[in-house]
MARBA-3410 file (N, C-alpha, C, O; in Angstrom, 1 decimal):
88
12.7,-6.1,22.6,13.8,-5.6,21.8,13.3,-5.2,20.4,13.6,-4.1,19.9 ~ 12.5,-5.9,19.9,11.7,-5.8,18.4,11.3,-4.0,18.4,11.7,-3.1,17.6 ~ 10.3,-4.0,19.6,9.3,-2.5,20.0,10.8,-1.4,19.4,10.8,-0.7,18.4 ~ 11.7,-1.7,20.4,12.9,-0.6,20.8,13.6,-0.1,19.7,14.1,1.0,19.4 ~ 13.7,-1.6,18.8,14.4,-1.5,17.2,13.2,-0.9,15.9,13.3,-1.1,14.7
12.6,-0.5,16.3,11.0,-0.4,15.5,10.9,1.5,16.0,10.7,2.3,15.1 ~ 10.9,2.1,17.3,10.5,2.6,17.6,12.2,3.8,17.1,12.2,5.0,16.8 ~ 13.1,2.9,17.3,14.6,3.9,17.0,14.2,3.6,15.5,14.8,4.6,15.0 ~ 13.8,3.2,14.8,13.9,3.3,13.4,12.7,4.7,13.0,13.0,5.7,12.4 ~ 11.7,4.5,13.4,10.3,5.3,13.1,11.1,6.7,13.4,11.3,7.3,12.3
11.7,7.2,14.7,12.2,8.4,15.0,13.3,8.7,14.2,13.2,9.7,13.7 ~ 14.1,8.1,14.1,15.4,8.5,13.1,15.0,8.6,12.3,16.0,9.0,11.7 ~ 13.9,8.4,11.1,13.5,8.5,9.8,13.8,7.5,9.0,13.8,7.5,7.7 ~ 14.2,6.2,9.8,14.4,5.1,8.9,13.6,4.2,8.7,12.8,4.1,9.6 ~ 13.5,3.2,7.7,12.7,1.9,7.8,13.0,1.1,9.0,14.2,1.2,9.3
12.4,0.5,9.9,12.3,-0.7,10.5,12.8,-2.0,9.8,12.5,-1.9,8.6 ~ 13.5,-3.2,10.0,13.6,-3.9,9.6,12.6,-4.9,9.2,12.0,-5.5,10.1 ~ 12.3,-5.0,8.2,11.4,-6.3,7.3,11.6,-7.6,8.0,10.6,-8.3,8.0 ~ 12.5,-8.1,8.5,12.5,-9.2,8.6,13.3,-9.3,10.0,14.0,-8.4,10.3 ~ 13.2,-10.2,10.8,13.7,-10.5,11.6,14.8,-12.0,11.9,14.5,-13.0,11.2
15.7,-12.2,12.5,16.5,-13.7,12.7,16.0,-13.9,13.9,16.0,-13.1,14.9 ~ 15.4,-15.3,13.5,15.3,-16.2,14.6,16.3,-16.4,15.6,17.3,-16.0,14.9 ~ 16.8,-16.8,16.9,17.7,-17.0,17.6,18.5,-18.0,17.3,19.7,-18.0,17.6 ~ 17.5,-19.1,16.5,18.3,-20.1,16.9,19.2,-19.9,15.4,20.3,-20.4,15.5 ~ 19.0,-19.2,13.9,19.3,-18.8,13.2,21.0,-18.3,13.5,22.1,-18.8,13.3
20.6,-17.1,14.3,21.6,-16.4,15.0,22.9,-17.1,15.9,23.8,-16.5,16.5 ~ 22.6,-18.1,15.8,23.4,-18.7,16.6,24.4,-19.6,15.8,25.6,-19.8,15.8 ~ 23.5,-20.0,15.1,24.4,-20.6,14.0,25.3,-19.9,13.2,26.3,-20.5,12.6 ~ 24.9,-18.5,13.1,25.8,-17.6,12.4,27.0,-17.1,12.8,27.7,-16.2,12.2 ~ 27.3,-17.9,14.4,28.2,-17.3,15.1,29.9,-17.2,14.5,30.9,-16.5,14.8
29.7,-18.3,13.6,31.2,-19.0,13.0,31.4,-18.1,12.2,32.6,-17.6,12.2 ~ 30.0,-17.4,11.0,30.9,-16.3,10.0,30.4,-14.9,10.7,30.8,-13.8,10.4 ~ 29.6,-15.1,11.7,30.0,-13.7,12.2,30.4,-12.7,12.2,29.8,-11.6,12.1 ~ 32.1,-12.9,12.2,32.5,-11.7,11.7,33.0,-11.3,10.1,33.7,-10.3,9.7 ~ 32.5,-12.4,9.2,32.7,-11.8,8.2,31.2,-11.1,7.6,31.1,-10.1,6.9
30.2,-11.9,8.1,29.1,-11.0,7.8,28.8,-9.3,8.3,28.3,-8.3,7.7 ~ 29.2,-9.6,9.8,29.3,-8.6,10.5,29.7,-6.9,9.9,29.3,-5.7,10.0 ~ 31.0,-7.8,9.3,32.0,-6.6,9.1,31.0,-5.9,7.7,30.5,-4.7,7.9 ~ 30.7,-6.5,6.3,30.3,-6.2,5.6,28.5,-5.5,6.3,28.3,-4.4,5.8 ~ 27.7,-6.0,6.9,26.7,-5.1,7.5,27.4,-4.2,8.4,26.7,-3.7,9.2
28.6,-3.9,8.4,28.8,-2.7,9.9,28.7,-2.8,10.8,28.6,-1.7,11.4 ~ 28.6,-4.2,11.6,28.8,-4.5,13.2,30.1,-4.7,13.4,31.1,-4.7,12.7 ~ 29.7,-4.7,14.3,31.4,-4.8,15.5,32.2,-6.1,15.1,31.3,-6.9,14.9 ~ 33.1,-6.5,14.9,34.3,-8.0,14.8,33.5,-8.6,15.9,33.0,-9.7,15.6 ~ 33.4,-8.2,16.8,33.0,-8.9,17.7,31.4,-9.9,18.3,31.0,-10.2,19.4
30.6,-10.0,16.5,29.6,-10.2,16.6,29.3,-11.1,17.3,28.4,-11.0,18.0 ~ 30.0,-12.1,17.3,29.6,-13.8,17.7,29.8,-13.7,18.9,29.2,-14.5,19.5 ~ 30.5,-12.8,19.6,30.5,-13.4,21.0,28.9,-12.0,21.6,27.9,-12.2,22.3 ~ 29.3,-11.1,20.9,27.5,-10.1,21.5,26.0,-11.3,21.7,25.3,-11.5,22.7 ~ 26.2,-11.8,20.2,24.9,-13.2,19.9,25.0,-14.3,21.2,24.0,-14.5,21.9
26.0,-14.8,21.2,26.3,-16.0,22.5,26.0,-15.3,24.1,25.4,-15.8,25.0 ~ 26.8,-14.1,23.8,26.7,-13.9,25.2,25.4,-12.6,25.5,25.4,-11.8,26.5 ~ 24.3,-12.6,24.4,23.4,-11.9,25.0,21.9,-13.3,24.7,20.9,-12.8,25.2 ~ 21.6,-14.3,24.4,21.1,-14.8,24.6,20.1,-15.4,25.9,20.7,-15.5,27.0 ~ 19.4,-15.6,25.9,18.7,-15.8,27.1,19.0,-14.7,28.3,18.9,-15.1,29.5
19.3,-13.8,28.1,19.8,-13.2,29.5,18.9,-12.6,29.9,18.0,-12.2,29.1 ~ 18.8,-12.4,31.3,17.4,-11.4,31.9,18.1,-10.4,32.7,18.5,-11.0,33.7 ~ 18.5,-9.4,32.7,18.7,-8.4,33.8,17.8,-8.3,34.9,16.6,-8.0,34.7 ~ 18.5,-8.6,36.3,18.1,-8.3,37.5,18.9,-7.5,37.9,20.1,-7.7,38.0 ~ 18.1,-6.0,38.1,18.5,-4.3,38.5,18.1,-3.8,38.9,16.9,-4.0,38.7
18.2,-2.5,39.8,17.4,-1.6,39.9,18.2,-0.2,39.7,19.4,-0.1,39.6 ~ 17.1,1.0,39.6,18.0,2.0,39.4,17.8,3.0,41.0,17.7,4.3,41.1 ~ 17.7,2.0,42.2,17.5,2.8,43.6,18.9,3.3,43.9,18.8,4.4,44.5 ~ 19.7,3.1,43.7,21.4,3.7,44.1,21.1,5.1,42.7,20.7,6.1,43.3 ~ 21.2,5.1,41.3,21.2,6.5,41.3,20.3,7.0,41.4,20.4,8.1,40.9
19.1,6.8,41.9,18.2,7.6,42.3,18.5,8.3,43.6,18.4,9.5,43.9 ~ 18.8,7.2,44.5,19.3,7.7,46.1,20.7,9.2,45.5,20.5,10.4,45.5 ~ 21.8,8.6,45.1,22.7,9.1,44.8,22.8,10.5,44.0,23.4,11.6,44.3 ~ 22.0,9.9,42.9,22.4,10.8,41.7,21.0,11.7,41.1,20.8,12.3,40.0 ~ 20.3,11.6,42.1,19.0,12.3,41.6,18.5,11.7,40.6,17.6,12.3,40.1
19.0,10.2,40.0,18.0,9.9,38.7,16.7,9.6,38.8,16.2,8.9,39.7 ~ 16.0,10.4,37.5,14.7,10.0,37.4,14.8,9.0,36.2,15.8,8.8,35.5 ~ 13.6,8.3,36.0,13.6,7.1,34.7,12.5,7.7,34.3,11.8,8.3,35.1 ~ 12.4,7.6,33.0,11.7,8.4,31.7,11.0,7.1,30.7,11.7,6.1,30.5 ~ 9.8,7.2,30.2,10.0,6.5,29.4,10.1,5.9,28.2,10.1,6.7,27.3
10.2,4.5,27.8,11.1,4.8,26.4,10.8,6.0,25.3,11.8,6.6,24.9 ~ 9.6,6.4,25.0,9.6,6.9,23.8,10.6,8.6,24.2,11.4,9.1,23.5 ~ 10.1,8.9,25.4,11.0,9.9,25.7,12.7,10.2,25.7,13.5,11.1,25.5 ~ 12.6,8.4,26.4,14.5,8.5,26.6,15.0,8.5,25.1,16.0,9.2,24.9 ~ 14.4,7.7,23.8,14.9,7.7,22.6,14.8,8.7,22.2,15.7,9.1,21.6
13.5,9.6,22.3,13.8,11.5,21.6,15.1,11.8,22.1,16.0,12.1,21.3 ~ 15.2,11.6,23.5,16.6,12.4,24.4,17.6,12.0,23.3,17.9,12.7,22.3 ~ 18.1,11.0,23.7,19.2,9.9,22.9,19.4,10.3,21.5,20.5,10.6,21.1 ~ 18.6,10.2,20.9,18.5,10.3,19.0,18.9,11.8,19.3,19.9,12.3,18.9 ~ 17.7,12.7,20.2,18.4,14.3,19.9,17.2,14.5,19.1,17.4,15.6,18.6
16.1,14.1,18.8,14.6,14.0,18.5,13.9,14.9,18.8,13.7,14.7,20.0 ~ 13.0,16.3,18.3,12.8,17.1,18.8,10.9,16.4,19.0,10.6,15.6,18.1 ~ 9.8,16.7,20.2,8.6,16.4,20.1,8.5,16.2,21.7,7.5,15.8,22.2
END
C-alpha cells in the first residue's frame, strides 16, 4: 500500500507522505475518526474503512473478465498514468 501511496503521489505532482500510522495507532483512532476525518477530508465513515480493512487479504482472480470482457491487466505504474490521466 505504502509503494501505491508513494507512487500516486510522485505522478500527481505531490509530496508523498512523511510519515506514516502505525495500525495499531489507527485503530485506536477509530472513536474520533470522524472528527479527524472530516477536518483531513476523508469520508464520515473513517472508522469503520480502518476496522474493516485491516488484516484483510484478497483472494481473486481476474479469469471471468478476461474470459468475458477481454480484460487485460497492466501494470501498476501504467494503470496509475491511465487513472491519474498521466501522460508518459
Amino acid at each position: 500500500m505504502g509503494e501505491l501511496v508513494d507512487k500516486t503521489a510522485v505522478l500527481s505532482g505531490r509530496k508523498p507522505p512523511r510519515v506514516t500510522m502505525p495500525p495499531t495507532l489507527m485503530k485506536l483512532a477509530i472513536p474520533i475518526g470522524p472528527v479527524v476525518g472530516k477536518l483531513m477530508g476523508f469520508p464520515p465513515n473513517l472508522g469503520e474503512l480502518i476496522r474493516t480493512s485491516d488484516d484483510v487479504t484478497f483472494w481473486m482472480t481476474d479469469e471471468k473478465a478476461r474470459r468475458e470482457l477481454g480484460y487485460q491487466a497492466r501494470d501498476l505504474d501504467t494503470g496509475l498514468k491511465q487513472t491519474l490521466g498521466v501522460a508518459g
